[in-house]
C-alpha positions, -999 to +999 in steps of 0.1 A: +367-077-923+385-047-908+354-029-899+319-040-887+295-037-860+278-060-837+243-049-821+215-056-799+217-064-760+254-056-749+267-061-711+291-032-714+319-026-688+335-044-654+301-040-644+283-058-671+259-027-677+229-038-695+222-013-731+210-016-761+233-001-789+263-012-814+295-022-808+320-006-830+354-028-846+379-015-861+410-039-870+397-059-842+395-032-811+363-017-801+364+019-813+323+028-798+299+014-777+269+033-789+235+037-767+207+034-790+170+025-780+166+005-808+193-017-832+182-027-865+195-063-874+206-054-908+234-026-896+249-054-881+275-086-886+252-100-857+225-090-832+222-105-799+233-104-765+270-090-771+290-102-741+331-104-736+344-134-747+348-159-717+382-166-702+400-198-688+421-191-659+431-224-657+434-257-675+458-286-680+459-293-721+484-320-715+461-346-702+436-338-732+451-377-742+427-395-715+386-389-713+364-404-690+385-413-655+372-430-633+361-417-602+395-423-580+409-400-553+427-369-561+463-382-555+455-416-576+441-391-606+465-364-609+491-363-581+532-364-596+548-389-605+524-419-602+489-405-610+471-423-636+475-387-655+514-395-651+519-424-663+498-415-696+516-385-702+549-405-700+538-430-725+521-405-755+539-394-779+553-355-785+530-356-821+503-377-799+505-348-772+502-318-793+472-331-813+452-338-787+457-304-770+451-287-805+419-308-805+415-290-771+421-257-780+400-259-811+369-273-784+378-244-764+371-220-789+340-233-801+325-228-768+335-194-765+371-191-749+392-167-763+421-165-740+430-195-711+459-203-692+480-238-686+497-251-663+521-275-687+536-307-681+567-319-690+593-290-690+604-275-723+596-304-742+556-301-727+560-264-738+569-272-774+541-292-777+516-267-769+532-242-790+528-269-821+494-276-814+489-234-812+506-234-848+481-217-871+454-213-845+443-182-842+411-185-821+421-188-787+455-173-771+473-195-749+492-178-711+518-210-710+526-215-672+556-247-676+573-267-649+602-287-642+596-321-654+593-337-622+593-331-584+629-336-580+654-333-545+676-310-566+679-283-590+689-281-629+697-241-632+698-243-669+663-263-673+641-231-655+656-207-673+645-225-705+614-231-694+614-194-686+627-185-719+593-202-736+571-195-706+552-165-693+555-180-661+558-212-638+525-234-630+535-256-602+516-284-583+515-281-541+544-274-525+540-309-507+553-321-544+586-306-538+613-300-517+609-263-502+645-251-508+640-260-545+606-247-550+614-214-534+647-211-557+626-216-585+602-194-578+624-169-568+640-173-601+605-164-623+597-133-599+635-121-602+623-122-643+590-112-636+578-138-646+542-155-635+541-178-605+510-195-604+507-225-579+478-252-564+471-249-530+446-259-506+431-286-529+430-320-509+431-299-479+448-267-462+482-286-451+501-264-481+482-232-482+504-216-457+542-226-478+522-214-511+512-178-494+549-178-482+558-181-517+540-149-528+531-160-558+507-136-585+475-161-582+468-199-562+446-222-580+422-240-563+417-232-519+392-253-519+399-259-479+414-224-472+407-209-437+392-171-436+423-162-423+441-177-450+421-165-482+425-132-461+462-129-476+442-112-506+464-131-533+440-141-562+422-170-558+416-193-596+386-216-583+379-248-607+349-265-589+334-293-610+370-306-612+367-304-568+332-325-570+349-350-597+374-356-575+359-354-544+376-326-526+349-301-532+306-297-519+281-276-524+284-240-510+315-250-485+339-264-502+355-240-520+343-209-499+339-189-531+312-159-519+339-155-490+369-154-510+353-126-532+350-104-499+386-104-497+404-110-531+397-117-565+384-147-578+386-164-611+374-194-627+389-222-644+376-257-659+413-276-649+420-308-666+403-320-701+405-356-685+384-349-661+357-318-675+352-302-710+365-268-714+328-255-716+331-223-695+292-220-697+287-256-685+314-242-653+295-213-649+263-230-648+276-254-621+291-223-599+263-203-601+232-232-591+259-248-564+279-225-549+273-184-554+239-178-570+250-146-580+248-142-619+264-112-626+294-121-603+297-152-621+301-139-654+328-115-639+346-148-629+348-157-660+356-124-677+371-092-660+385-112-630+403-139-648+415-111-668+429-094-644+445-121-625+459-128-659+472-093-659+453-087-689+422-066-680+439-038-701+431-054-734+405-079-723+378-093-702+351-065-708+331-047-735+347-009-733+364+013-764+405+006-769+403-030-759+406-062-780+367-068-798+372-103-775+332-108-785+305-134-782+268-127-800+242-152-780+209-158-798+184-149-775+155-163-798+171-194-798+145-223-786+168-222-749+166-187-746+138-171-760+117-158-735+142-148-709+138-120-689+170-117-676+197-114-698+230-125-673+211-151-655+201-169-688+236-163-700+255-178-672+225-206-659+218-215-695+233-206-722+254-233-741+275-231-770+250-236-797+237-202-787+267-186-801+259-166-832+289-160-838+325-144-820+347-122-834 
């Protein structure tokens, strides 16, 4: 359908600006956001609460192969080149690998993703695989962030510029994973191709914030254990804290600092790896906003207009404004979860779930 419109509660802008009207597609942009003081259901595709589609800053597909880990430590779960993680991804098979992270996707857009980022394992070979299991798929855009395949003591020239041939960037683990004069050719190498350098820090604890700030990269994932001084630097900041509580790196309110990190810098949110959560961003922003920020509306923004602009897509994405992509989600406020709520953000981001989706577009 090249044109339609899509009516009733919309959070309109970077600010999520509560008003009842239409939203107006054309060949999939929003050409209107019309104030109206009443919308009558049968104008519309849908009637709702219109919000932007939600955003994944960060996720690792790859490990979409293993469910339910056991509680371990970080390093034992996911650290290179032994993790349990590791060793599974070394064993699947290519075909194996690419329909479990199509499975993944798919998930992802059923619960109201449009756009997330990876951070893929395996060099080009990882990279292929997500681009067959995004064959076809239409529903959820993929940011590919590849690596090396492992933390090696010496540099293959020819294997990063592959990977940044396929790549919009490089997603690396700490820079304890790898020797420092190969981690800051590599990354040299991206920003010299403008190229994405996106890199975990901070997670276990702050002994490699300070060699990832050095790095300058575009966005660190995780600074769970930053210092003030250190989330200070004002590089974006992708938070993912059910994964921190699942591996017990993360508590309640502290750990990561997130209402101090959005006094300096931007601050996204991401689910990170399918072994460990679901790529539910509802059920993330549900646990951000009861354990950590309880702030609503800032929440939402996490998951919208400032993981699109760490992504560097806030110009087509990430809010509800005329010229950008119709990225839409319709909730069902009279839904048995919902009816009755008062206010519309809170509900959203405290309980909304995927079966509240109307429909998105």
């Amino acid at each position: 359908m090249d044109e339609y419109v899509v009516g009733g509660k919309v959070l309109h802008g970077h600010d999520l600006e509560l008003v009842t009207g239409y939203v107006h597609v054309e060949r999939g942009m929003i050409v209107e956001v019309e104030e109206r003081s009443t919308v009558k259901p049968e104008d519309c595709r849908a009637c709702g609460v219109v919000i932007p589609s939600l955003i994944n800053a960060h996720t690792h597909l790859g490990d979409s192969i293993i469910k339910d880990m056991p509680f371990d430590t970080l390093d034992k779960l996911v650290r290179p080149p032994d993790s349990i993680k590791h060793q599974a991804l070394g064993a699947v098979s290519t075909e194996a690998l690419a329909q479990a992270m199509r499975r993944s996707l798919t998930d992802a857009a059923s619960t109201g993703t449009s756009l997330l980022a990876d951070f893929r394992e395996g060099g080009i070979e990882g990279i292929n695989a997500l681009k067959t299991a995004q064959n076809s798929l239409k529903t959820v855009r993929v940011i590919i962030l590849g690596r090396p395949n492992d933390a090696r003591d010496y540099i293959v020239e020819d294997e990063i510029d592959t990977i940044l041939d396929h790549a919009q960037g490089l997603g690396l683990s700490g820079t304890n994973d790898f020797n420092s004069s190969i981690i800051s050719y590599i990354t040299k190498r991206a920003q010299e191709r403008g190229k994405f350098v996106a890199i975990h820090a901070g997670e276990k604890d702050a002994s490699d914030v300070d060699s990832a700030l050095a790095l300058d990269p575009d966005y660190l994932i995780h600074m769970t254990h930053a210092s003030k001084h250190q989330i200070e630097s004002r590089i974006p900041i992708i938070v993912c804290p059910r994964s921190n509580l699942m591996t017990g790196v993360g508590s309640s309110f502290r750990h990561p600092p997130i209402a101090q990190m959005l006094e300096s810098t931007i601050v996204g949110l991401g689910t990170d790896n399918v072994m460990l959560n679901s790529l539910n961003m509802f059920a993330e922003m549900e646990f951000v906003s009861k354990a950590y920020l309880r702030d609503d509306r800032k929440v939402l923004q996490m998951a919208t207009i400032n993981n699109a602009k760490i992504l560097q897509r806030d110009h087509e994405v990430g809010s509800i404004e005329m010229g950008k992509r119709a990225d839409l989600l319709i909730i069902d406020d009279r839904s048995n979860n919902l009816c009755g709520t008062r206010n519309i953000i809170s509900s959203v981001v405290r309980r909304a779930r995927p079966d509240d989706i109307i429909c998105s577009t």
